[in-house]
C-alpha positions as CSV (number, residue, x, y, z in Angstrom):
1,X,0.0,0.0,0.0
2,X,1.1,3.3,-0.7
3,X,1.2,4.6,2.5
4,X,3.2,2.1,4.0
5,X,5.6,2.6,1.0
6,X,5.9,6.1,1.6
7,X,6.8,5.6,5.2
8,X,9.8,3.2,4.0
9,X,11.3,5.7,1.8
10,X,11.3,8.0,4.1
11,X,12.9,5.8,6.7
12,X,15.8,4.9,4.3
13,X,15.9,8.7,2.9
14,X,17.0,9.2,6.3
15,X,13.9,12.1,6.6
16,X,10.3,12.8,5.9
17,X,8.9,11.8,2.8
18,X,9.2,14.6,-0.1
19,X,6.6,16.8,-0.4
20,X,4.4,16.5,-3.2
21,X,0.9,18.0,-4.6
22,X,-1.8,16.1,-5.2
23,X,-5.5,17.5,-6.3
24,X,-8.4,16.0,-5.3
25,X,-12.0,16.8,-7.6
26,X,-14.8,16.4,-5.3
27,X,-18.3,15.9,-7.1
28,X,-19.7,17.8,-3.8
29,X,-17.9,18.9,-1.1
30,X,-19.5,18.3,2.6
31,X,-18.1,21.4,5.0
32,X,-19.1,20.4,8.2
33,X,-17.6,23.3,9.9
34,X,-20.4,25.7,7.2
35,X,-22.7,22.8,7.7
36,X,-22.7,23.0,3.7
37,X,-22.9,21.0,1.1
38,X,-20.6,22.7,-2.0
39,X,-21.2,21.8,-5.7
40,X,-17.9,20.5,-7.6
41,X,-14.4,21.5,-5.7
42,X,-10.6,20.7,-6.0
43,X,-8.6,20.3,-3.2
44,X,-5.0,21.3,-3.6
45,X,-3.3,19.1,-1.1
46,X,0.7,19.4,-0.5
47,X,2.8,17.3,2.0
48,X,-0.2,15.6,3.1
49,X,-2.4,18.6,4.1
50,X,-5.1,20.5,2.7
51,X,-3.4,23.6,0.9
52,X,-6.7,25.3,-0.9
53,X,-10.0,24.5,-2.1
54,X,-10.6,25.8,-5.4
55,X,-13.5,26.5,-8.2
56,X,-13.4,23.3,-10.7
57,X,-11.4,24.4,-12.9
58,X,-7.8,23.5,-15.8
59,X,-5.0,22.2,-13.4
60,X,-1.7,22.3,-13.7
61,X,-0.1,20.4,-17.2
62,X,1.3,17.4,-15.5
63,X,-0.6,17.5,-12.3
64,X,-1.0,14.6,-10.1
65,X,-4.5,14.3,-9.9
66,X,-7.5,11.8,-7.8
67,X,-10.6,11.9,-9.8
68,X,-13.8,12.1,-7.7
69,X,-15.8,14.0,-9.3
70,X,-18.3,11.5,-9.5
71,X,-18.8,11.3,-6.1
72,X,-19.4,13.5,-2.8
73,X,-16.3,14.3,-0.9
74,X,-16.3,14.6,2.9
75,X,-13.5,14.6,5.6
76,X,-12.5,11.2,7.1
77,X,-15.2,10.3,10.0
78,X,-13.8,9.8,13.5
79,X,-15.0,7.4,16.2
80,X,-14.4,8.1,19.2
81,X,-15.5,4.8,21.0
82,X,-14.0,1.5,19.5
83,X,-11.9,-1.4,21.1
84,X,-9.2,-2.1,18.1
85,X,-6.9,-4.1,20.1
86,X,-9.1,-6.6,22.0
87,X,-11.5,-9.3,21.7
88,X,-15.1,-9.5,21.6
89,X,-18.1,-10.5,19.6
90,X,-18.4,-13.5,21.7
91,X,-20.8,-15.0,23.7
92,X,-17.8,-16.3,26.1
93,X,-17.2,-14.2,28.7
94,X,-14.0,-15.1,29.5
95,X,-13.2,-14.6,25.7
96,X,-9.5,-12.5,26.5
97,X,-7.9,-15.2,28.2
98,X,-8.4,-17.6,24.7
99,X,-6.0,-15.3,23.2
100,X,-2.2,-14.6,23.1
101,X,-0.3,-11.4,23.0
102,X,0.3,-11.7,19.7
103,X,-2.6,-13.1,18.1
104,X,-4.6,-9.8,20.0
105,X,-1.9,-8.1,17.9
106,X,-2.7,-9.4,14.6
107,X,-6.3,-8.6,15.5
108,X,-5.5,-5.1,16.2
109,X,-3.8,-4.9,12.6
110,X,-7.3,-6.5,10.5
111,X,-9.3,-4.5,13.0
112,X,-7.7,-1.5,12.3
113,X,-7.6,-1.9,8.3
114,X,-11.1,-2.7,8.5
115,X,-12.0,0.3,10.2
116,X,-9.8,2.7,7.9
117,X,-11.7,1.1,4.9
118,X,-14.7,2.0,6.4
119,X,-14.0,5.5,6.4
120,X,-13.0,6.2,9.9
121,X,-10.0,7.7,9.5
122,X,-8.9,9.1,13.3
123,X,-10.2,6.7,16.6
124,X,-10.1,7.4,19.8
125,X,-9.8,3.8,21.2
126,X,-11.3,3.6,24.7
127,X,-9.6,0.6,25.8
128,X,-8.4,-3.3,25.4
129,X,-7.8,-5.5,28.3
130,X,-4.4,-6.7,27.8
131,X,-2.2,-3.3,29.0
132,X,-0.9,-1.1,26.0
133,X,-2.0,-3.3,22.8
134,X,-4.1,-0.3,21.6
135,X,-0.7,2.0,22.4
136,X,1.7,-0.5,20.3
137,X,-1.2,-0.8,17.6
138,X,-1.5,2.9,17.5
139,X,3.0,3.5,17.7
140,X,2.7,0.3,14.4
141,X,0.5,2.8,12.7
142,X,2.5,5.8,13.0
143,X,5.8,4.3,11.8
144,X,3.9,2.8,8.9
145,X,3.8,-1.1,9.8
146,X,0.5,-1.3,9.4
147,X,-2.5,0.4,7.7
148,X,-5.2,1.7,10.1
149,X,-6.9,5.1,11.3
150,X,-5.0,7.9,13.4
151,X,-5.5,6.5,17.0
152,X,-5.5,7.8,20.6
153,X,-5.0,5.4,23.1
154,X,-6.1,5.1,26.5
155,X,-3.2,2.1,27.6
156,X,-5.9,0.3,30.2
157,X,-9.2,0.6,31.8
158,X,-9.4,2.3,35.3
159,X,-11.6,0.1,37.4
160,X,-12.6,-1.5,40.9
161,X,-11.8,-5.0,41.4
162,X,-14.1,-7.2,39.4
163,X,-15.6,-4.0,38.0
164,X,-17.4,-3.3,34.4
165,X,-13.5,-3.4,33.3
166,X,-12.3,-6.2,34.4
167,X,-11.9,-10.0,32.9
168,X,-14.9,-11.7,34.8
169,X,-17.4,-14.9,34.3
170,X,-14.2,-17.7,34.6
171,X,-13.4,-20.5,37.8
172,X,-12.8,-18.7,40.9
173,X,-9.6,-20.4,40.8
174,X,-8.0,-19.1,37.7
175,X,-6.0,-16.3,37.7
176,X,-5.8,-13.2,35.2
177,X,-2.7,-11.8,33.9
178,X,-1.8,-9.1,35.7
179,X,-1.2,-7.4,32.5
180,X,-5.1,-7.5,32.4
181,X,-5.4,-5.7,35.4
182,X,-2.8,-2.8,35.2
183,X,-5.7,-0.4,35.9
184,X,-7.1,-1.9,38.9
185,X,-7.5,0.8,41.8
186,X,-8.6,0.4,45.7
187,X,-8.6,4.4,46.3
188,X,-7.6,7.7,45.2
189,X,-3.9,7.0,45.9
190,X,-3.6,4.3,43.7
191,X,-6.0,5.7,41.0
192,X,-3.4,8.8,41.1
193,X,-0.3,5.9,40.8
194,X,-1.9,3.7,37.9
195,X,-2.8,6.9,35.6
196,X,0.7,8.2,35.6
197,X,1.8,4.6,34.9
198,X,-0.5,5.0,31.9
199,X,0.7,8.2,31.1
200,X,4.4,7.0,31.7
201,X,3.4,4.2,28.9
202,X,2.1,6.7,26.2
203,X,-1.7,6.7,27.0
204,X,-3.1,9.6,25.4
205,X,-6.0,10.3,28.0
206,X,-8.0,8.1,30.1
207,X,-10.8,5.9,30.8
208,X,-12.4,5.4,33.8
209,X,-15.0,2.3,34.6
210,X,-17.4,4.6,36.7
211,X,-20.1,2.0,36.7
212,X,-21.4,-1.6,35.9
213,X,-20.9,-3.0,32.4
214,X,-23.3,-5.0,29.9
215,X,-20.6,-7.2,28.7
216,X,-19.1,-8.0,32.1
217,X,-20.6,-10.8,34.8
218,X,-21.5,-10.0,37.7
219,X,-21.2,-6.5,37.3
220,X,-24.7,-3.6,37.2
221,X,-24.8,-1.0,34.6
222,X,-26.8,1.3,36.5
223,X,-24.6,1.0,39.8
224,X,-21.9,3.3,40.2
225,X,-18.0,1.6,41.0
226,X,-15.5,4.2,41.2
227,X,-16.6,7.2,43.3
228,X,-16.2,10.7,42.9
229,X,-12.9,10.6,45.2
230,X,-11.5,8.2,42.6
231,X,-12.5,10.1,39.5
232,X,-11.1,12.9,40.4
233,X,-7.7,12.1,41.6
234,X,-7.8,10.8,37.5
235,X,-9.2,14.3,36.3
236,X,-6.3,15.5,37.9
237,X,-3.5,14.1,37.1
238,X,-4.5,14.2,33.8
239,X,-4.8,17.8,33.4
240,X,-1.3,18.0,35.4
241,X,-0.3,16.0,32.2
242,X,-2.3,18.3,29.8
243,X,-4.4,15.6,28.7
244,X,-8.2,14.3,30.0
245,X,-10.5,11.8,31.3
246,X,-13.6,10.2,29.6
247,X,-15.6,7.3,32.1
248,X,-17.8,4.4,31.4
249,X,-20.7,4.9,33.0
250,X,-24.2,3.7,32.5
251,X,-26.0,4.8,35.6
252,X,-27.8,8.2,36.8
253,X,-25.2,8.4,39.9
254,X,-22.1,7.4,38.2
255,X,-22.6,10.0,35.8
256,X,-23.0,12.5,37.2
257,X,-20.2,11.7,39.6
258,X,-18.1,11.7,36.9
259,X,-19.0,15.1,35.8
260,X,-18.9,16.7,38.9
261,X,-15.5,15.0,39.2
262,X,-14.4,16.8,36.1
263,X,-14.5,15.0,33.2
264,X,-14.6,15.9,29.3
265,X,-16.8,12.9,28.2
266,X,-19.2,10.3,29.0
267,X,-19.4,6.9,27.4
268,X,-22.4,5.6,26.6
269,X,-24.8,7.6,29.0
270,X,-27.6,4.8,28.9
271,X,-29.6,5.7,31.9
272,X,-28.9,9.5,32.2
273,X,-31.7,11.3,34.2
274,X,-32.4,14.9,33.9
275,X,-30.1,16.2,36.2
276,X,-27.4,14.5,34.5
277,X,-28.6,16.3,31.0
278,X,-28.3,19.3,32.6
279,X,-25.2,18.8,34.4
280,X,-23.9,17.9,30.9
281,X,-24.9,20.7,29.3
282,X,-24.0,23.4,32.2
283,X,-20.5,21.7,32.3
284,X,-20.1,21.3,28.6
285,X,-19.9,17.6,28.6
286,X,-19.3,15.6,25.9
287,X,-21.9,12.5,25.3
288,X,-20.6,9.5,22.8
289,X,-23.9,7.6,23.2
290,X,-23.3,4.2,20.7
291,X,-27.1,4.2,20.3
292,X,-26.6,1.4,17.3
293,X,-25.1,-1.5,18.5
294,X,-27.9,-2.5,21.8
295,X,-30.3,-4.0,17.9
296,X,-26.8,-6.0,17.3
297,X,-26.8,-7.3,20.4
298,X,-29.8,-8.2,20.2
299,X,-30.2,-10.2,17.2
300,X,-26.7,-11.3,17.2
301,X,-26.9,-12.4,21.4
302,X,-30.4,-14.3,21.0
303,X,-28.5,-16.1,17.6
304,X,-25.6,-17.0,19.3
305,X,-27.0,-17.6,23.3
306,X,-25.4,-14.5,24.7
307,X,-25.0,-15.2,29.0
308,X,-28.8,-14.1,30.2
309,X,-26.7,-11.8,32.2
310,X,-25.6,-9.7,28.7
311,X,-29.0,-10.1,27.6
312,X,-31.2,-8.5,30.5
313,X,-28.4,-5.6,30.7
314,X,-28.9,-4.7,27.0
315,X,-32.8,-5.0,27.4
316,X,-32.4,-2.5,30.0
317,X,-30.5,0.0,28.4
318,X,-30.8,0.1,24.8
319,X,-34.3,1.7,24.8
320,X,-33.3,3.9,27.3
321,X,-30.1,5.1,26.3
322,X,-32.0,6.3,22.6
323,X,-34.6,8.1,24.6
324,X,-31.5,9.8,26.5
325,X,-30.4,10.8,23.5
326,X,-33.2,12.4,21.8
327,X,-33.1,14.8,24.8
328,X,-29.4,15.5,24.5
329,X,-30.1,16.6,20.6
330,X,-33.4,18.9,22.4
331,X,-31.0,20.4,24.8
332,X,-28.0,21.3,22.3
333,X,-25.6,19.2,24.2
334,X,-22.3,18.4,22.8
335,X,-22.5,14.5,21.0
336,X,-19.7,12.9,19.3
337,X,-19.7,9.8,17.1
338,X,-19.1,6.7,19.1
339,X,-19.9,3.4,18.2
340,X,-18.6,0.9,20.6
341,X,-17.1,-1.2,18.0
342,X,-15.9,-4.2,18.8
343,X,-18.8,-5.0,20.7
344,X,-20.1,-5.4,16.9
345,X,-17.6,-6.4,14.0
346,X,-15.1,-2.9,13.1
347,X,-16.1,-2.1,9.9
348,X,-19.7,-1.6,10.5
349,X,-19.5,1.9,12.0
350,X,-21.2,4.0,10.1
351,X,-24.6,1.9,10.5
352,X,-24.9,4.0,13.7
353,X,-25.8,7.2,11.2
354,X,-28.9,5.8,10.6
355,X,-30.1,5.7,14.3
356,X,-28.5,9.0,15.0
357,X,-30.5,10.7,12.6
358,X,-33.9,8.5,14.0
359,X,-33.6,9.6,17.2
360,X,-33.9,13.1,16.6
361,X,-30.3,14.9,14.9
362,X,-30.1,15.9,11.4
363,X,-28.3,14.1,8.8
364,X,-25.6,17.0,8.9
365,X,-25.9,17.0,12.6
366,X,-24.4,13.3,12.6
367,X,-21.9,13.7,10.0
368,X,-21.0,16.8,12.3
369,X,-21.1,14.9,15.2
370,X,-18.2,12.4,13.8
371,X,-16.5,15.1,12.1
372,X,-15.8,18.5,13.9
373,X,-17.6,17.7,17.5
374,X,-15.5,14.5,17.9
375,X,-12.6,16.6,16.5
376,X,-12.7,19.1,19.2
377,X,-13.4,16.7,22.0
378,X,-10.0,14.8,20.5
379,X,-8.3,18.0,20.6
380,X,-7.4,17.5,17.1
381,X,-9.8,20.2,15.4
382,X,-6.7,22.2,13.7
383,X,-5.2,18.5,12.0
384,X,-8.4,16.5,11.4
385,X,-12.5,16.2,11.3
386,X,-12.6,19.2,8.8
387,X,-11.0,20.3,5.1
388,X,-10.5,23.8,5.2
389,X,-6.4,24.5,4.5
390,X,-3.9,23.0,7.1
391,X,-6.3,20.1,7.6
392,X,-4.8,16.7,7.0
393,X,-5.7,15.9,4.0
394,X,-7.9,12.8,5.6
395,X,-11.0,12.4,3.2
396,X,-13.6,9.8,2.0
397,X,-15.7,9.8,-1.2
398,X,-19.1,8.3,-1.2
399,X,-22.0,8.0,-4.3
400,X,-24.8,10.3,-3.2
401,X,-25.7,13.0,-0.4
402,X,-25.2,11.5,2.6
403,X,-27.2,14.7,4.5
404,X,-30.2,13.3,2.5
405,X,-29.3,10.3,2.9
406,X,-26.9,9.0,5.9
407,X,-26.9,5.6,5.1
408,X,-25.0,6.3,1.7
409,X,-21.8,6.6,4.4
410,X,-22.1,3.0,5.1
411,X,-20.4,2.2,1.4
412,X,-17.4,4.4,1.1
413,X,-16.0,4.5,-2.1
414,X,-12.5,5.7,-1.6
415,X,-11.0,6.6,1.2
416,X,-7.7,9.1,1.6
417,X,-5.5,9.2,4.9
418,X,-2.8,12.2,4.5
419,X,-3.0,12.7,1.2
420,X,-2.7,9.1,0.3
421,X,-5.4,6.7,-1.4
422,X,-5.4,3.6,0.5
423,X,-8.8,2.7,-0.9
């Protein structure tokens, strides 16, 4: 792949990769910062970012040119809640001690390529079980070894002992890696100890378990783990860093725990109450509600005999987490794009579109919400989620109008990471 060729030759050039011009005609051009759709556009991009957007138009004789004028041209989507370097889709609970070191590292690769195809072309992966797979995966992409979306990693999941992030549903007797339990915590002292370990690593930010989990035995969704003590001693070490905190949780308390704790996002949101939609919005709170995959679960958990344990927890929260947010959209609080993959096969991200726009946002308001929103809660608004110049020049091309129609974004044609076709 060209990418990966490009990071070679610059490795034996002894330096970055020459810079080179490439222009990209765009059919239509989605701006989500305008909330626009443009007729036909070129985009000069040089060294990888976006230089201009120009008029169609005669281009330079000799110019190195990607034809899509035949399509609609958008910038790469982000996700901001997938599991690239783990294990799931099961209905074994006890699914991440089948699998090596390596063989979760081989996943991570497919996982990640599937995803880039997709269109998602930045991640912010929330977390794998066995410590730092999602931090090599994301250090494999960046030198070019691989083929996958921008990542940031989280390292490890914060969480109580046999909490919503721990390995659970095996023998009493059998014991976990402690490399599966690198973000275990008893109090505020150790919380504050484990995230600079993570930090120390090359996390990026950090997740907190603040409640129960679906997918884990023996754990509630709606009842809160870590307490507001715990959360914070996180929030703050984290800005000590100049980095931040997202958390888990499912449940009214937990939530709003975590908010009042300090902070920037909340995962999943399921049972949010009132209070906690305000708190949200007064605090400017991000919400990455995956209100897709609790139908996957379904279908795919009664197909395959998910534990009755998975089965009640989704029952219990899928309906509830849509009604959620449809009040978040009413309100005008912050949503990103979040999807929860892994839960579901990667690949199958965009399907979330669909539901996003059902329960209550506009099509632009969910290509906004995995664009620019998810962007700025990354911290990455001047590099991606956006084309205007000094954007990187991260871009997919689909057949149709997706803010007519979203679903069209669940068959991307070509895809561009940098200025580079790798689809």
């Amino acid at each position: 792949m060209r990418i990966v060729m490009a990071a070679v030759l610059a490795l034996l050039a002894g330096g970055a990769a020459r810079a080179e011009t490439v222009y990209v005609r765009a059919g239509h051009l989605v701006d989500p910062e305008k909330g626009t759709v443009e007729g036909a556009r070129v985009l000069r991009v040089e060294d990888g970012r976006v230089a201009a957007i120009m008029p169609e138009g005669p281009l330079p004789q000799g110019a190195k040119v990607v034809d899509w004028s035949g399509y609609t041209v958008l910038p790469g989507l982000i996700d901001m809640h997938v599991h690239l370097a783990d294990t799931a889709e099961t209905n074994n609970p006890a699914e991440p001690l089948l699998h090596s070191a390596m063989e979760v590292s081989y996943m991570g690769a497919r996982n990640a390529r599937a995803t880039l195809f997709a269109g998602f072309t930045s991640v912010h992966d929330v977390g794998c079980f066995r410590a730092f797979a999602d931090v090599e995966l994301r250090n494999a992409i960046n030198r070019g070894d691989v083929i996958g979306p921008r990542m940031a990693a989280v390292g490890a999941y914060i969480t109580v002992p046999g909490g919503g992030g721990e390995v659970t549903g095996f023998a009493p007797d059998v014991h976990v890696p402690d490399e599966m339990r690198a973000g275990v915590v008893t109090s505020p002292a150790e919380v504050t100890q484990k995230v600079n370990y993570l930090f120390q690593h090359g996390a990026d930010s950090i997740k907190l378990i603040a409640t129960g989990a679906v997918f884990a035995i023996g754990t509630e969704a709606g009842q809160q783990e870590l307490t507001e003590d715990e959360m914070r001693a996180a929030v703050e070490v984290a800005r000590a860093r100049g980095s931040w905190v997202t958390a888990h949780a499912h449940g009214a308390a937990g939530i709003k725990a975590a908010i009042r704790a300090g902070v920037r996002g909340i995962e999943h949101a399921s049972l949010i109450d009132d209070e906690g939609l305000a708190l949200a919005k007064a605090r400017g709170v991000y919400l990455d509600m995956d209100v897709y995959n609790g139908d996957w679960t379904d279908e795919i958990g009664r197909r395959d005999h998910y534990p009755d344990d998975y089965m009640r927890k989704n029952t219990e929260t899928t309906l509830a987490q849509r009604q959620g947010f449809q009040k978040a959209v009413r309100a005008g609080i912050k949503l990103t794009f979040g999807t929860d993959a892994g839960i579901y096969p990667h690949g199958l991200n965009a399907r979330q579109f669909k539901y996003m726009v059902q329960w209550g946002m506009t099509p632009m308001q969910a290509i906004q919400a995995a664009t620019t929103v998810s962007a700025d809660m990354l911290g990455w608004s001047k590099d991606v989620g956006a084309l205007s110049p000094g954007h990187y020049a991260d871009m997919i091309a689909v057949a149709g109008d997706p803010t007519r129609d979203v679903t069209v974004l669940e068959t991307v044609a070509h895809v561009m990471k940098g200025g580079d076709v790798v689809k």
